[in-house]
C-alpha positions in Angstrom: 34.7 30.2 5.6 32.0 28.1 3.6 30.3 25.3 3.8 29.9 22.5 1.0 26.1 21.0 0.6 24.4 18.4 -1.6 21.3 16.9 -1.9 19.8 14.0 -3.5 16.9 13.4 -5.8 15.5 9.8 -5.5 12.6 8.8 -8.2 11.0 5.6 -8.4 8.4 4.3 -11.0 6.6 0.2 -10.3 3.2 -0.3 -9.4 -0.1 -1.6 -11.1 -3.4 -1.1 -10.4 -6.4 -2.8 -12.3 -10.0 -1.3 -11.8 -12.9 -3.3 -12.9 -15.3 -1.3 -15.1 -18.7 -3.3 -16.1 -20.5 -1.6 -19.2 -24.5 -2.3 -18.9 -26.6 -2.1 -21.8 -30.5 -3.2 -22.4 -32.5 -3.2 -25.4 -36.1 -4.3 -25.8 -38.1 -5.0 -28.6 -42.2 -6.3 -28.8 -43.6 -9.9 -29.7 -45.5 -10.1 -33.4 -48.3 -12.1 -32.4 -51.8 -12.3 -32.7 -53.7 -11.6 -29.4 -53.6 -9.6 -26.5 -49.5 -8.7 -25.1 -48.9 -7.3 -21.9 -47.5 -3.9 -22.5 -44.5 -1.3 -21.3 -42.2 -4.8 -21.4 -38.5 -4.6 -20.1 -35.9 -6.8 -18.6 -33.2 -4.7 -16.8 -30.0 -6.8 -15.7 -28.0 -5.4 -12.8 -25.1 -6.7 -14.9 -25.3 -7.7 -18.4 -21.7 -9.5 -18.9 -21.9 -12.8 -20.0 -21.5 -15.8 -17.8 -21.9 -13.2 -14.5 -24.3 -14.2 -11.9 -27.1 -11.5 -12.7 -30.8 -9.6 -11.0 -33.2 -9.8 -14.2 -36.0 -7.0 -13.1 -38.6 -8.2 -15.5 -41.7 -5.1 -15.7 -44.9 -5.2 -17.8 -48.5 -4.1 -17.5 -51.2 -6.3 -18.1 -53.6 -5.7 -21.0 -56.1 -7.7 -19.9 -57.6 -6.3 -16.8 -61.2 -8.7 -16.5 -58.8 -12.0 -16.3 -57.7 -13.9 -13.2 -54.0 -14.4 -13.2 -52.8 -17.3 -11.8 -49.4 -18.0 -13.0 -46.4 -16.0 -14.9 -44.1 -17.9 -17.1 -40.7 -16.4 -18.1 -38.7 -18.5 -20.2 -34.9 -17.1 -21.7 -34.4 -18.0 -25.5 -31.8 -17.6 -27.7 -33.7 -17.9 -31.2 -36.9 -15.7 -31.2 -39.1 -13.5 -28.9 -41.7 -14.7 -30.7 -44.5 -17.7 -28.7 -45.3 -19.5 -31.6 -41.8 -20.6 -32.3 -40.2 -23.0 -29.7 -37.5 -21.9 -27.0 -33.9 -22.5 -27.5 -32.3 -22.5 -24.3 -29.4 -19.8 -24.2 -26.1 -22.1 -24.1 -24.5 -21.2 -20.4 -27.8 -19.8 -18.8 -28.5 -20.7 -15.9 -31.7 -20.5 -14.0 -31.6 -23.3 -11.4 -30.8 -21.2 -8.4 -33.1 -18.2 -9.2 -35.1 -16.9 -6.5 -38.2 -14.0 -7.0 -37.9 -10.9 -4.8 -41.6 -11.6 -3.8 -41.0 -8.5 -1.5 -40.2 -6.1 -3.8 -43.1 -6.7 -6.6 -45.0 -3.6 -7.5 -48.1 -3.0 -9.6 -49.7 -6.4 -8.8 -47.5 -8.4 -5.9 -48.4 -11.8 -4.6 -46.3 -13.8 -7.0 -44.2 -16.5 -5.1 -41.2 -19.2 -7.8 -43.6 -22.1 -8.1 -40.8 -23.7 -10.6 -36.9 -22.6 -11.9 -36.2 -26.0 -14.0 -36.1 -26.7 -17.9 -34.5 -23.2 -18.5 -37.9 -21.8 -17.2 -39.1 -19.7 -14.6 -42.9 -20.2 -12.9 -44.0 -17.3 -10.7 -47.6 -18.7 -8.9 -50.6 -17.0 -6.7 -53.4 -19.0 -5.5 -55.4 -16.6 -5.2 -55.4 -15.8 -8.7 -56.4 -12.4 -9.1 -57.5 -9.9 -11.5 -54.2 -8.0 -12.0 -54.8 -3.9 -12.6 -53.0 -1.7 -15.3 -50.3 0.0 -13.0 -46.5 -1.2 -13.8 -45.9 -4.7 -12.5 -42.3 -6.0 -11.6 -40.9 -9.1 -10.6 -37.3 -8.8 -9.7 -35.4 -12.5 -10.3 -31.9 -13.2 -8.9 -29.1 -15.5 -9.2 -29.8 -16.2 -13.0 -26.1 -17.3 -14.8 -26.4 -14.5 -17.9 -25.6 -17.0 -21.0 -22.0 -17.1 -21.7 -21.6 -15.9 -25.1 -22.5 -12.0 -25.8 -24.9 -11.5 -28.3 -28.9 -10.4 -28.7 -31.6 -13.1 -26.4 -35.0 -13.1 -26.0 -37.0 -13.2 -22.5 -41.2 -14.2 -23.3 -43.5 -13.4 -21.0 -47.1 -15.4 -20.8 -49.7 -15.0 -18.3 -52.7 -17.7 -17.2 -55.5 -18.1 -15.2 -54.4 -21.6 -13.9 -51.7 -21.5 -10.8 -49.2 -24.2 -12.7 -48.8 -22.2 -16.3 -51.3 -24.9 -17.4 -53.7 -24.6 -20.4 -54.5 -21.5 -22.5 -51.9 -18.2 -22.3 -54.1 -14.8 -21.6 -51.1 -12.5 -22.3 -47.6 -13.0 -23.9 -44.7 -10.7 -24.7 -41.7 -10.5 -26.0 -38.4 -8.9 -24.7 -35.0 -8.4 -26.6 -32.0 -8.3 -24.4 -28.3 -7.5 -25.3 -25.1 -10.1 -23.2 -21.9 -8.3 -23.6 -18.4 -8.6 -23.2 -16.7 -7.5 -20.2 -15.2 -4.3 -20.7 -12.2 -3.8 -18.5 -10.3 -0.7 -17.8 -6.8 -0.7 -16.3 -4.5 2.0 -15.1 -1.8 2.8 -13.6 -0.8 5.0 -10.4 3.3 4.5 -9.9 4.4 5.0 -6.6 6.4 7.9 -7.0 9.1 9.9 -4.4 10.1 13.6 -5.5 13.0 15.0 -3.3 15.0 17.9 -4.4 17.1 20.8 -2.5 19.1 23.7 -2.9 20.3 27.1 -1.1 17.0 28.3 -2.6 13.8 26.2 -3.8 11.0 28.5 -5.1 7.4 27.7 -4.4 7.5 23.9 -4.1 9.3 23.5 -7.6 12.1 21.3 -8.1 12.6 23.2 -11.6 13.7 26.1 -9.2 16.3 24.7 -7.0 19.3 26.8 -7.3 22.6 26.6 -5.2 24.8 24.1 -3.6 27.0 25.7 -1.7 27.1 28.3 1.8 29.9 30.7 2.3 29.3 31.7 5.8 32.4 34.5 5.8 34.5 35.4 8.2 33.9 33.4 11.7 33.8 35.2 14.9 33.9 34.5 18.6 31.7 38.1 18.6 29.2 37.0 16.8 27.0 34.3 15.5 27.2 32.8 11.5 24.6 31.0 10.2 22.4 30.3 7.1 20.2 28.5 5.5 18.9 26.0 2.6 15.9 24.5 1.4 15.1 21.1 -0.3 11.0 19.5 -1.3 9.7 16.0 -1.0 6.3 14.6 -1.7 5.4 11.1 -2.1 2.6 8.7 -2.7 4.3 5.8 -0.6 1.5 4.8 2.0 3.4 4.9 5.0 5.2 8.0 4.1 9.4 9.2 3.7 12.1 9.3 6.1 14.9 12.3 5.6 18.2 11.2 7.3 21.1 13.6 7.4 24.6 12.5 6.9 28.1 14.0 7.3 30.3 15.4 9.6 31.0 19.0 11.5 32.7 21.6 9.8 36.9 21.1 10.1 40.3 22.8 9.4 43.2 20.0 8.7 42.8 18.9 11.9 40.9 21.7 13.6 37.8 21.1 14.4 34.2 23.1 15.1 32.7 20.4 17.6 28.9 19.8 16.9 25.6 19.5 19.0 25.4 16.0 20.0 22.1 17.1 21.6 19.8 19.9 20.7 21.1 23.1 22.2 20.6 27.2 22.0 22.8 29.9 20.3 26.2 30.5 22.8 28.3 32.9 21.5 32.0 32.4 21.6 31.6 28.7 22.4 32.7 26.3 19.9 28.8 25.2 18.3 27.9 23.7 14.7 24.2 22.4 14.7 20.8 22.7 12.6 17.0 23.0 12.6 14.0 22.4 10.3 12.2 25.6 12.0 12.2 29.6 12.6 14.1 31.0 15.0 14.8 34.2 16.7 18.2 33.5 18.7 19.5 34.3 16.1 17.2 35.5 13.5 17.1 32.7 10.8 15.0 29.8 9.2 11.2 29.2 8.5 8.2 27.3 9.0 7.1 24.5 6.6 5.0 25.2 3.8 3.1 23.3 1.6 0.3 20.6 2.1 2.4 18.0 3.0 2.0 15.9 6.4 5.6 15.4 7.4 7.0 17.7 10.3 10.7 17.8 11.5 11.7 14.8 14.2 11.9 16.4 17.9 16.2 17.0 17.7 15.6 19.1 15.1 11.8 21.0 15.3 12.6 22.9 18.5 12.8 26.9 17.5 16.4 28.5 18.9 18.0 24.7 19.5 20.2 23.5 17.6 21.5 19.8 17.2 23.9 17.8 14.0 24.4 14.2 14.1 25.9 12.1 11.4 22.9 9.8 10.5 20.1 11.6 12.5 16.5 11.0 10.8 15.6 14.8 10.8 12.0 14.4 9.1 9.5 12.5 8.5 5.9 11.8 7.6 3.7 8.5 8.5 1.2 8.6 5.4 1.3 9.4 2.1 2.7 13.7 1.5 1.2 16.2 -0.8 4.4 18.9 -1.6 6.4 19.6 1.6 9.3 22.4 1.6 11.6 22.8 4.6 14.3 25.0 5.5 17.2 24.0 7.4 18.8 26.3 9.4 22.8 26.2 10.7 24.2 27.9 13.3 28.2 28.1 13.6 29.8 29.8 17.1 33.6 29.6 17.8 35.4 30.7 20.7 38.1 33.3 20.6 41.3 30.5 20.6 39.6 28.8 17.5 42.8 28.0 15.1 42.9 30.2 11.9 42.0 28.3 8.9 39.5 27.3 5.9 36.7 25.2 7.9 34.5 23.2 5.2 31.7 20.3 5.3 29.8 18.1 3.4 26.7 17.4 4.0 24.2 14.9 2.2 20.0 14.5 2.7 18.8 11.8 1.6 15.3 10.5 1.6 13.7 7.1 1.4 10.2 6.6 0.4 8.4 3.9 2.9 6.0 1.8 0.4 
């Protein structure tokens, strides 16, 4: 006597995913002037694409430490670093809403936005002290980068007044680089795998081998069964579903009734049923291996009970499954009056990806 199996592989390719990669690049060069420049001059942008809402960290040490500083003007060109040329306004900038981090100023704090307008930014102290040689930084935020990439200039001049009024003390100049956005797509496709056969060898689908069980000779002495084996895996977030479908194993009209609800081994009573785990009554099947996260449905993850029902989810996972193999187990009993004849099934797995 045999019984006829078949399985199903489903595949299914859509999906995109876009991840948004910004590339950040700086590059500073020195004022030619005549004079005293502040030294160790940088501007580094927390994002340098153009037109992006930007932090401009602008560091320097003073030169001139016998000098009360007063004031700090920063002004964003786009024609030359250089003082004794005038500023160009970089088309697209934006400065209006900038704000100083008067919080986070190092070296010589104290600095406070006295003025953002014009396309220029005033930094003020009162006090007006004599500024020391350690590493000064002034972090500025909400400054619109300009919106077409290229090479700009950021000058830096110092004065003793509190308004950026009369003679400069220091100046420097600072060459920036605006870029392009650089994006960087991929693409993950959601993706089912689901193969089976009488034997599936270490979780590969290349492997699967068989599609049909001969269980032999049926006795009401003795127990028949057997087994098969099928993989899934998927990336669908809220995991697969494996369904069973078919019907018991029959004769012309004879029939081998099934397990309408789970049920041991009986020998010599008429019995056709399944499982998804080991069992010792009688000796067959195996536990799930793999790193998958599905696990057989209740009816049919109970070792030595049996159950087959046309249509009965059998497995299932929630969340996304690395590789998962099972093996189903079948039990066939029949009683010593069972009519004489060929008994044969069909039976079809199929498995639906939940995305």
């Amino acid at each position: 006597m045999y019984k006829h199996l078949t399985y199903q592989k489903v595949h299914f390719f859509i999906a995109a995913i876009l991840i948004p990669v910004v590339l950040i690049i700086g590059l500073n060069t020195s004022d030619v002037h005549a004079g005293v420049e502040v030294l160790n001059r940088y501007d580094e942008l927390n994002n340098s694409s153009a037109g992006v809402v930007a932090k401009h960290t602008i560091g320097f040490t003073f030169s001139d430490t016998s000098t009360n500083v007063g004031s700090i003007l920063i002004q964003f060109c786009d024609n030359s670093p250089l003082q004794s040329i005038p500023c160009t306004f970089p088309s697209g900038m934006d400065v209006s809403a900038a704000t100083v981090e008067d919080t986070n100023e190092t070296g010589n704090p104290g600095y406070t936005m006295a003025d953002n307008s014009g396309g220029q930014i005033l930094l003020t102290n009162p006090s007006a002290p004599i500024p020391n040689s350690s590493p000064s930084t002034y972090t500025l935020d909400n400054i619109t980068n300009p919106t077409s990439p290229g090479q700009y200039y950021v000058r830096i001049q110092t004065f003793s007044s509190t308004d950026g009024t009369g003679p400069n003390i220091e100046y420097g100049g600072i060459a920036i680089q605006i870029n392009s956005e650089l994006n960087i797509s991929s693409i993950v496709p959601p993706y089912l795998i689901f193969c089976g056969g009488v034997t599936v060898t270490n979780l590969n689908c290349g492997s699967a081998q068989g599609d049909q069980i001969d269980f032999g000779n049926l006795s009401s002495n003795t127990t028949s069964d057997a087994t098969s084996q099928f993989v899934v895996a998927t990336n669908a977030i809220n995991g697969y579903n494996i369904t069973v479908s078919g019907n018991t194993m029959t004769s012309g009209n004879y029939v081998i009734p099934n397990l309408t609800n789970p049920n041991p081994s009986k020998v010599g009573n008429p019995q056709f049923g399944l499982n998804l785990v080991p069992n010792s009554i009688p000796q067959v099947g195996g536990s799930e291996v793999g790193n998958g996260v599905g696990t057989p449905t209740s009816r049919y993850g109970t070792s030595n009970f049996y159950t087959f029902n046309n249509g009965d989810t059998i497995a299932s996972s929630a969340n996304a499954s690395d590789y998962s193999e099972y093996t189903a187990s079948y039990l066939v009993n029949v009683p010593s009056g069972q009519p004489a004849g060929v008994y044969a099934t069909t039976i079809i797995f199929i498995c639906l990806a939940n995305f």
